[in-house]
C-alpha positions as CSV (number, residue, x, y, z in Angstrom):
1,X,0.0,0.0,0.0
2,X,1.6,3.0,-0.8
3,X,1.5,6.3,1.2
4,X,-1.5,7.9,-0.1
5,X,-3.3,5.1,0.2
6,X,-2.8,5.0,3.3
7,X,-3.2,8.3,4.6
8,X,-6.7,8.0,2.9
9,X,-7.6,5.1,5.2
10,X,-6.5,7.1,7.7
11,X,-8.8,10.1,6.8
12,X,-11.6,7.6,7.2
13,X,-10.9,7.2,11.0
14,X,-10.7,10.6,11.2
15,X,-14.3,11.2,10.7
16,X,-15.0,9.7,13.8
17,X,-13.1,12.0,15.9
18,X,-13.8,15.1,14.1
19,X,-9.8,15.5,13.4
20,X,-10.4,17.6,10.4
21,X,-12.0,20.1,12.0
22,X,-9.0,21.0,14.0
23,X,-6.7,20.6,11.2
24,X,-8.6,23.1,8.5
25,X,-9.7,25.3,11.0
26,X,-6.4,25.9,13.0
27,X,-6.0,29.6,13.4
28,X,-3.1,31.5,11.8
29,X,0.3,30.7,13.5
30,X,3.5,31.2,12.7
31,X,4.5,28.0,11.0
32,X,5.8,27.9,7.5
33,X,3.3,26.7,4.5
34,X,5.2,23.9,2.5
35,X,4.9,23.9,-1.1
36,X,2.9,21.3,-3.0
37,X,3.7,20.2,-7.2
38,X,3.6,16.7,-6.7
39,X,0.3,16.0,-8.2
40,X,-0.2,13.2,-6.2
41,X,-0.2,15.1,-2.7
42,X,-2.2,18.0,-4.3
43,X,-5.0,15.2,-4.6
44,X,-4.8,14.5,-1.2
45,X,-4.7,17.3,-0.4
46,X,-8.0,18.5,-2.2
47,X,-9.7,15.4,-1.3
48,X,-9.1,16.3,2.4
49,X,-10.3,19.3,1.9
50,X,-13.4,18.6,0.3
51,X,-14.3,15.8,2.8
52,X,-13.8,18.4,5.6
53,X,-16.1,20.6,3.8
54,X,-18.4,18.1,3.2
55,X,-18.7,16.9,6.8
56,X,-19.3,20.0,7.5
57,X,-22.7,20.6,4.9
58,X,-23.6,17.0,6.3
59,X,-24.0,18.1,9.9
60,X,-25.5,21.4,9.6
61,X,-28.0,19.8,7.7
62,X,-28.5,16.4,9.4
63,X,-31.2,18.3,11.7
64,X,-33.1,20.1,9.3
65,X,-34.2,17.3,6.8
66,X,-32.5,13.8,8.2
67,X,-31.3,11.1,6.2
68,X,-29.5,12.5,2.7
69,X,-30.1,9.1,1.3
70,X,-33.7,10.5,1.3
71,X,-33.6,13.5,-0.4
72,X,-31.6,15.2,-3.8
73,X,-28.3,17.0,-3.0
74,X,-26.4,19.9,-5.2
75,X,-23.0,20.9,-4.6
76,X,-22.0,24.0,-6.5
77,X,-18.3,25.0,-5.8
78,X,-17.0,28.3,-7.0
79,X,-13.2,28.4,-7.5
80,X,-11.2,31.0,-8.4
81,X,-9.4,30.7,-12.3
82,X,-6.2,30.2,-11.2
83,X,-6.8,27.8,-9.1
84,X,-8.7,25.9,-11.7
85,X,-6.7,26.1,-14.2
86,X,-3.6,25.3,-12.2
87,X,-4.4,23.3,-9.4
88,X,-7.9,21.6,-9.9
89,X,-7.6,21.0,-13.6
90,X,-9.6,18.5,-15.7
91,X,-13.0,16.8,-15.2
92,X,-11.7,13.4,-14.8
93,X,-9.2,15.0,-12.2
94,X,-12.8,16.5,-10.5
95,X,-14.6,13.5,-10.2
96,X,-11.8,11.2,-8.3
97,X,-11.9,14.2,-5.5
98,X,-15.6,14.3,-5.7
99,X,-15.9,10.8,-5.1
100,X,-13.1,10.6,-3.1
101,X,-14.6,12.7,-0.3
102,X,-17.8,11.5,-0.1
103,X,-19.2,14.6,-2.0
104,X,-20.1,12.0,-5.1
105,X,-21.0,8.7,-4.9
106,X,-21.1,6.5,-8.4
107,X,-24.0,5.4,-9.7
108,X,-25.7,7.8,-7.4
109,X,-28.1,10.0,-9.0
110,X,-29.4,12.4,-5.9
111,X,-26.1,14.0,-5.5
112,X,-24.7,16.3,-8.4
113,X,-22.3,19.1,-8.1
114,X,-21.1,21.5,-10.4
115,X,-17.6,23.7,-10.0
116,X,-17.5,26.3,-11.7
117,X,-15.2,29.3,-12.3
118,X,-15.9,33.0,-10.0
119,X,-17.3,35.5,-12.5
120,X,-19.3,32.6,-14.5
121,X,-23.1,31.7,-14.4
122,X,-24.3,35.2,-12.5
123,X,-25.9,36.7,-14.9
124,X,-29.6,36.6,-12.9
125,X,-27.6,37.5,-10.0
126,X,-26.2,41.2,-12.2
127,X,-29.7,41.6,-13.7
128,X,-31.1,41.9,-10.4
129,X,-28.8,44.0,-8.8
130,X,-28.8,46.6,-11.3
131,X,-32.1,46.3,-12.3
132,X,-31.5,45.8,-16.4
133,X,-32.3,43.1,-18.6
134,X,-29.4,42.3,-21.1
135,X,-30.4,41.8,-24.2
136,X,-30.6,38.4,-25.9
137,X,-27.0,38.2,-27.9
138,X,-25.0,40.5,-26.2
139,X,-21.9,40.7,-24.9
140,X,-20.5,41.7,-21.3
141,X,-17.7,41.9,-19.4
142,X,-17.3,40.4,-15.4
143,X,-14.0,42.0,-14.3
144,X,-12.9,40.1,-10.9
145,X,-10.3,42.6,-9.1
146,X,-7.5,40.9,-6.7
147,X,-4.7,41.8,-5.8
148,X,-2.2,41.2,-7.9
149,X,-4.3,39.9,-11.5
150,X,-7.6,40.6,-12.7
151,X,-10.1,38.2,-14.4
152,X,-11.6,39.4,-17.0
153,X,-14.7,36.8,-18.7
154,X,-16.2,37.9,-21.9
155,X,-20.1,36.4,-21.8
156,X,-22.5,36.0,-24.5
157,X,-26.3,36.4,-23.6
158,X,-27.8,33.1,-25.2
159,X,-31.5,32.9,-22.9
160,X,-33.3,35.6,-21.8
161,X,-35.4,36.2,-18.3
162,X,-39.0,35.2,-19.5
163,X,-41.8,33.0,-18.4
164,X,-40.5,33.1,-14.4
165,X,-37.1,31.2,-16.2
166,X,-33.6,32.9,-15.0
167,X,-31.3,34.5,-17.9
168,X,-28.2,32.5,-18.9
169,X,-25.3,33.0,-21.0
170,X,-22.3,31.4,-21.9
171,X,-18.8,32.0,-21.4
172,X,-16.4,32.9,-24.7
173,X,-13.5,33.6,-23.0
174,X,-11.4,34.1,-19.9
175,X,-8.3,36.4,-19.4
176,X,-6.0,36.9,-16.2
177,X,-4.1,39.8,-16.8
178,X,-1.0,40.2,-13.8
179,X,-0.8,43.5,-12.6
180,X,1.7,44.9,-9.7
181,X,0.5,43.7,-6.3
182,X,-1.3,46.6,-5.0
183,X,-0.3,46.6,-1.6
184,X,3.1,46.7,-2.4
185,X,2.4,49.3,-4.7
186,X,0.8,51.6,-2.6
187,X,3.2,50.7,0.3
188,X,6.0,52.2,-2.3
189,X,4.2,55.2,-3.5
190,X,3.3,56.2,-0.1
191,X,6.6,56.5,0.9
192,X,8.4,57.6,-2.2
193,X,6.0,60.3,-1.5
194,X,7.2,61.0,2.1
195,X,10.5,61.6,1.4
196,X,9.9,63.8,-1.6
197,X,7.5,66.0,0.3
198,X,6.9,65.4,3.6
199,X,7.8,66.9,6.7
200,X,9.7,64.9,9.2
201,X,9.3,65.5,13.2
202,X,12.2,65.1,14.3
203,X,13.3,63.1,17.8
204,X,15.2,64.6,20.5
205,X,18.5,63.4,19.2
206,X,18.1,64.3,15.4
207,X,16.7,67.6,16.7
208,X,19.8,68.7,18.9
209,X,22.4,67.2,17.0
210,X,22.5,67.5,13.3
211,X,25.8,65.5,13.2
212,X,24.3,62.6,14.2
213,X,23.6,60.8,11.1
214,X,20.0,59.2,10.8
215,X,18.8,56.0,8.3
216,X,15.2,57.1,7.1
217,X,16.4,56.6,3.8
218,X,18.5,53.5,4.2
219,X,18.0,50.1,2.6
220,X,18.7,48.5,5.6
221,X,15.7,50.7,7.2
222,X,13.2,50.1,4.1
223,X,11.9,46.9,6.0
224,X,10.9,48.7,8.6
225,X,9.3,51.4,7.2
226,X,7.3,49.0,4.8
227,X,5.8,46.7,7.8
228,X,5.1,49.6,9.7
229,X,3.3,51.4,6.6
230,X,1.1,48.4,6.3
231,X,0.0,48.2,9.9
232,X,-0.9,51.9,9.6
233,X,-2.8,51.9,6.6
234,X,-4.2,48.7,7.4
235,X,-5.4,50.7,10.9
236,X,-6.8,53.5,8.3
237,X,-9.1,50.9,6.6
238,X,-10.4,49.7,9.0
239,X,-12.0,53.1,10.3
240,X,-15.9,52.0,10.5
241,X,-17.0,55.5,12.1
242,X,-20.5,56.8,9.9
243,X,-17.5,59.8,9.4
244,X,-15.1,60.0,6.7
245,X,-12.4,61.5,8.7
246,X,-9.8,62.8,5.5
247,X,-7.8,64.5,7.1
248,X,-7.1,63.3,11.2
249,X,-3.5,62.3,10.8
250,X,-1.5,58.9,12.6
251,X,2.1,59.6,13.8
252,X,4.0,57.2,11.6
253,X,7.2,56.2,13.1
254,X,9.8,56.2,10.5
255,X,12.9,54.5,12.1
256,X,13.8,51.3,14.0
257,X,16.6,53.2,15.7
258,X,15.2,56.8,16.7
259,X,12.2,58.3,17.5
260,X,11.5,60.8,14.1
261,X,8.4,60.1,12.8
262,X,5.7,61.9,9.9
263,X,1.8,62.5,10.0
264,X,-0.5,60.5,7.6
265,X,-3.7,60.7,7.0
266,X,-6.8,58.9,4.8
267,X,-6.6,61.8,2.3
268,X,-2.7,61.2,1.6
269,X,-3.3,57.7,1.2
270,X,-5.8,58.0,-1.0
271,X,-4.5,60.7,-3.3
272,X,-0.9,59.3,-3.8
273,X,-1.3,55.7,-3.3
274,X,-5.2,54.5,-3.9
275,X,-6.2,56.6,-6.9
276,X,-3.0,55.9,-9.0
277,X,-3.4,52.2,-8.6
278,X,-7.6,52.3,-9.4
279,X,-6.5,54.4,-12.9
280,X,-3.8,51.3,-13.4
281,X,-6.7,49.0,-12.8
282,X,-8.7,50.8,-15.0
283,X,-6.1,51.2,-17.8
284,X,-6.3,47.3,-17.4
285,X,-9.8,46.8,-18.0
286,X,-10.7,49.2,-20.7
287,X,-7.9,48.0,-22.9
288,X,-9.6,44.8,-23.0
289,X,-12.2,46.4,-25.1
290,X,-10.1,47.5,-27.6
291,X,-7.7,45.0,-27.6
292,X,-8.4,42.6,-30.4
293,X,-6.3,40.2,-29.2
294,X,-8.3,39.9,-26.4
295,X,-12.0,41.2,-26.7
296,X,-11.8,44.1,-29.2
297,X,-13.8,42.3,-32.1
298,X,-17.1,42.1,-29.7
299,X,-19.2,44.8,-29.0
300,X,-19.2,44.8,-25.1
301,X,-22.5,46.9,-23.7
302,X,-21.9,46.5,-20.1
303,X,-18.8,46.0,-18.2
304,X,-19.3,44.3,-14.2
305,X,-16.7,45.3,-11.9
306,X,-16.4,43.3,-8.4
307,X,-13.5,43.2,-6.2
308,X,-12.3,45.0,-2.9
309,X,-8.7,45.0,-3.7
310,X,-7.5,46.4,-0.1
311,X,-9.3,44.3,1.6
312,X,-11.6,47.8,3.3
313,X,-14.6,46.7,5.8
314,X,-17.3,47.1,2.9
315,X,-19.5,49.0,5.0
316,X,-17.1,51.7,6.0
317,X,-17.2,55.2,4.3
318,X,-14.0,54.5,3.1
319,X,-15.6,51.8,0.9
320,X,-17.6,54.0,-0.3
321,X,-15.2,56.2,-1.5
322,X,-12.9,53.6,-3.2
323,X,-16.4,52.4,-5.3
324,X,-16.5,55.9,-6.5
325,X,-12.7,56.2,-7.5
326,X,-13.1,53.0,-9.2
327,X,-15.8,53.9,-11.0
328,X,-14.4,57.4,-12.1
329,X,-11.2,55.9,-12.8
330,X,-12.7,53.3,-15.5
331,X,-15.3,55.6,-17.1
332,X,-12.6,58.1,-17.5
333,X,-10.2,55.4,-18.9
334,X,-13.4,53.8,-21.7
335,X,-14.1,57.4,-23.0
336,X,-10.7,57.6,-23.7
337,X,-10.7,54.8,-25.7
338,X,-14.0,56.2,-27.5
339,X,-16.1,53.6,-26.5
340,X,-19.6,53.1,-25.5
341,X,-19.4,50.2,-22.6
342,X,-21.5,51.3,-19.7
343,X,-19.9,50.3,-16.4
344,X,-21.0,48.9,-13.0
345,X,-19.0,49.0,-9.9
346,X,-20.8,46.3,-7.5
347,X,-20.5,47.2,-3.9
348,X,-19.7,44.0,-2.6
349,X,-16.9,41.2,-2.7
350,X,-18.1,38.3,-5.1
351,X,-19.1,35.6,-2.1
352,X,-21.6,39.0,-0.4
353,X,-22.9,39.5,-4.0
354,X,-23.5,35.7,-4.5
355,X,-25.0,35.2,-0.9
356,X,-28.5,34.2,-1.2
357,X,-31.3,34.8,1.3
358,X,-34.2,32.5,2.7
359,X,-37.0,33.3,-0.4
360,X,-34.4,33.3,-2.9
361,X,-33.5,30.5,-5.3
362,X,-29.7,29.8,-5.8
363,X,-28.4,31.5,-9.2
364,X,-27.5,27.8,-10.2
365,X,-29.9,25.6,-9.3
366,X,-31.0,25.1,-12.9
367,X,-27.8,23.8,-13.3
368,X,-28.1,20.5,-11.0
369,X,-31.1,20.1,-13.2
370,X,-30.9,21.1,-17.1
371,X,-27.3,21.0,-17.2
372,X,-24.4,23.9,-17.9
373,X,-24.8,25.9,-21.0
374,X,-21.4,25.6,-23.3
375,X,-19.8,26.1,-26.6
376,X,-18.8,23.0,-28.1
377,X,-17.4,22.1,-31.6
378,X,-20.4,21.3,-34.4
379,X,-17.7,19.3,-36.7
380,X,-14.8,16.5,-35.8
381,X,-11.6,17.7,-36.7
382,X,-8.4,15.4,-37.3
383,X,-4.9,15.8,-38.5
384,X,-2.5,14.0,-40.3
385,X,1.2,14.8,-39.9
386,X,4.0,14.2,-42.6
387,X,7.7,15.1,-42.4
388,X,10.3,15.1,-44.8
389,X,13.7,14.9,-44.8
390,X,16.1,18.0,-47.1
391,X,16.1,15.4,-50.0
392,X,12.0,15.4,-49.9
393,X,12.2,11.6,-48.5
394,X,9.2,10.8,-46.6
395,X,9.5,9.8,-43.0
396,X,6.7,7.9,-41.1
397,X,5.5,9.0,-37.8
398,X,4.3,7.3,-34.8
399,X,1.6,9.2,-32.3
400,X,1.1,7.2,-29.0
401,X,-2.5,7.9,-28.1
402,X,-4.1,7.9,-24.5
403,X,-5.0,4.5,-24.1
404,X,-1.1,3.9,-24.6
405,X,-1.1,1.9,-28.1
406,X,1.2,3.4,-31.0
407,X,-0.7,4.6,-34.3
408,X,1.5,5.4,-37.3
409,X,0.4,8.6,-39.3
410,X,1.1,8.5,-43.0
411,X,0.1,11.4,-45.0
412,X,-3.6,10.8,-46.7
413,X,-3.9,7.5,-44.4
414,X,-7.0,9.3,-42.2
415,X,-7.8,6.3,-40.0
416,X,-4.4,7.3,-38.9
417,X,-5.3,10.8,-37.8
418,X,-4.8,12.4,-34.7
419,X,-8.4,13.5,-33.4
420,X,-8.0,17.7,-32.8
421,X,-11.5,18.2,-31.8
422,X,-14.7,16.2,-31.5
423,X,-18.2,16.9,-32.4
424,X,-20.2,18.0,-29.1
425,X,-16.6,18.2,-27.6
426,X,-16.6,21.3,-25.2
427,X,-14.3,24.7,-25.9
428,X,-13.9,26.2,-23.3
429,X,-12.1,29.5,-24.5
430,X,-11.9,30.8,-28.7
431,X,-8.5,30.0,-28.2
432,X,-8.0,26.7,-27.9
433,X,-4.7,24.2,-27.8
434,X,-3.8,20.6,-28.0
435,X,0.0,19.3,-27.7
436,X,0.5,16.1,-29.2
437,X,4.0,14.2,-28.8
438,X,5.0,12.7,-32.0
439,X,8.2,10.6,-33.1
440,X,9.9,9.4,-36.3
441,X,9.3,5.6,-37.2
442,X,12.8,5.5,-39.1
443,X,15.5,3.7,-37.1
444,X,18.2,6.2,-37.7
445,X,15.7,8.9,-36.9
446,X,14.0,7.0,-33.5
447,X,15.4,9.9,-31.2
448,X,14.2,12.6,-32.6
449,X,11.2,13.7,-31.1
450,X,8.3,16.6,-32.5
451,X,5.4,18.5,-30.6
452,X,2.4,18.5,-33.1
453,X,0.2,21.8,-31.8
454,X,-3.1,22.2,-32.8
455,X,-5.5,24.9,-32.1
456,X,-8.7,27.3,-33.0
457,X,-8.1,30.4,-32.5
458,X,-10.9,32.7,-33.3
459,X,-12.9,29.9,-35.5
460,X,-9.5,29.2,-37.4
461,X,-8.1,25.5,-37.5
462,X,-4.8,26.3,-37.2
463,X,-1.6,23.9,-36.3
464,X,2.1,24.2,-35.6
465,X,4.8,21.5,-35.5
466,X,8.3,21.9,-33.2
467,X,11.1,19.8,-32.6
């Protein structure tokens, strides 16, 4: 049995004495994270994880409608891009967690969950909050803000709200564009700022004695002045009084080995480090638009902004505030580009904005039912791969499929192609890439090895071979 294995039979005792629970909900110490690639562990990991969550679901709800065996149940799990893209990965990959942790069970029909990417499927969820209907066949744009990337998800309008049924549409594609992590960007311009312009109150010694040399300025002091920056400004954020104080200032201690210090206050923070970083944003967002190479060839009506990148208490004035910068910011930015996308700043973080309440329905409970809504190819698509040597001599090549049996591809031989794309086969993004591994059947060539790419990119079959 190899380790994996049996950790898993381990997690099974551990259900008994609720060991889980103290493991995922540990509170923040001290203690180093370890880094996880083996793919292996990462699926222990996750299935962990999602058995933890899962015993969780099962005893808040084991009192309020008894046996599950009795009754239909719907997970729907929304994961951030990256992490599904990265970490979570393919359906197959999905399933063996599901199952793994009890979520799924095979060849049980009452239990279905869906996971799904954040910024997908909440279209009802916009439409009610702003109080517009999108029209069938449009485009918009969800724009997820963190802090150091923003999603942007280009979605087509395919049902409209009628008859009591919610609106759907589809997503065509998903971007994550990196940007400078804002924290340590406004950490930075903050005090670039200071020691441009700023007036420094001196301590006793630096006050008496200007021979005594001082390190404000040092590298060796820029630590310092960075951790303390962030607890202040951190302290600023999380002002909650009904009053938008702009102007009461917090001594900011500016040394490790003297006393001198400088005033700050919410205005300074948010003229020379907030506002700089929203128009960055911004710039971000609107040249999506034009970009063709990312969604300039659709006509976007409505872009939907969500994301409280410095973490503020969402119910503070300061909130407030940074809503309407953002908001400023990126209509400023779309005129500028001369174009006619309305935008929406949501005042909430995406799991407030998704919360439901007790008469509401779940924004994707047709989903457990009807299915997900998708682009998928309407042909099958195969290739056929030939290479030739400088004298034009034809070499044979072998593709070694997934079920691990060799076929050889011969130019015009098509029950020896390589299958691209299938008919009813799900794209999940306009552009989209398979790598094949390909190798020369000739014994003096047998090391030589080629990457067959293939791809659609914007409705175009398109492929590239590499060595």
């Amino acid at each position: 049995m190899d380790c994996v294995s049996k950790i898993k039979t381990r997690m099974k005792a551990c259900h008994t004495q609720r060991e889980l629970n103290n493991f995922f909900s540990k509170p923040n110490t001290n203690e180093k994270f370890v880094a996880i690639r083996q793919s292996k562990y990462i699926q222990l990991f996750m299935t962990l994880y999602l058995d933890y969550v899962n015993e969780i679901i099962t005893h808040q709800l084991a009192g309020k409608i008894g046996n599950f065996d009795d009754h239909e149940i719907g997970y729907i799990i929304s994961v951030e891009k990256l992490l599904l893209d990265n970490v979570i990965g393919e359906e197959e990959t999905q399933k063996k967690w599901l199952t793994g942790s009890g979520m799924t069970r095979k060849f049980d029909k009452n239990r279905k969950v869906r996971i799904v990417s954040q910024g997908g499927w909440i279209l009802p969820k916009v439409e009610q909050r702003i109080g517009l209907n999108f029209g069938l066949r449009s485009y918009f744009v969800v724009a997820l803000v963190h802090a150091n990337y923003v999603q942007l998800t280009l979605h087509h309008v395919v049902k409209s709200a009628i008859n009591g049924e919610a609106s759907c549409s589809i997503i065509i594609e998903d971007e994550i564009i990196p940007i400078e992590n804002v924290h340590d960007a406004l950490y930075k311009s903050i005090w670039n700022n200071v020691k441009t312009h700023s007036e420094i109150n001196y301590c006793t010694t630096h006050k008496d004695s200007e021979e005594i040399p001082c390190d404000y300025f040092s590298i060796k002091n820029y630590k310092y002045i960075l951790t303390n920056l962030k607890k202040n400004v951190d302290k600023i954020f999380k002002y909650d009084s009904a009053y938008l104080a702009l102007d009461d200032k917090i001594s900011l201690s500016i040394s490790a080995l003297c006393n001198c210090t400088v005033f700050l206050s919410l205005r300074h923070v948010i003229h020379i480090g907030v506002k700089p970083i929203l128009y960055e944003i911004a710039t971000v967002m609107a040249a999506s638009l034009v970009n063709t190479n990312i969604f300039g060839n659709y006509k976007v009506d409505r872009l939907i902004v969500i994301g409280n990148v410095f973490n503020i208490k969402d119910t503070s004035p300061i909130y407030r505030e940074y809503t309407a910068l953002l908001q400023v910011a990126v209509d400023e930015i779309i005129r500028q580009k001369e174009k006619d996308t309305n935008c929406f700043i949501l005042h909430e973080n995406l799991s407030r904005f998704l919360q439901i309440t007790r008469d509401d329905k779940q924004h994707m409970l047709w989903s457990l039912t009807t299915g997900i809504l998708q682009q998928v190819s309407s042909s099958t698509y195969c290739a056929i791969a030939s290479l030739s040597d400088s004298k034009n001599n034809p070499h044979k090549v072998l593709y070694k499929n997934k079920q691990g049996s060799t076929i050889r591809m011969d130019a015009f031989e098509y029950k020896a192609a390589v299958l691209a794309l299938q008919k009813g086969q799900s794209i999940k993004s306009m552009d989209f890439f398979k790598n094949y591994q390909l190798m020369c059947n000739d014994e003096e060539d047998m090391d030589q090895r080629y990457t067959l790419r293939l791809g659609i990119i914007k409705s175009l079959i398109v492929y590239d071979i590499t060595d």
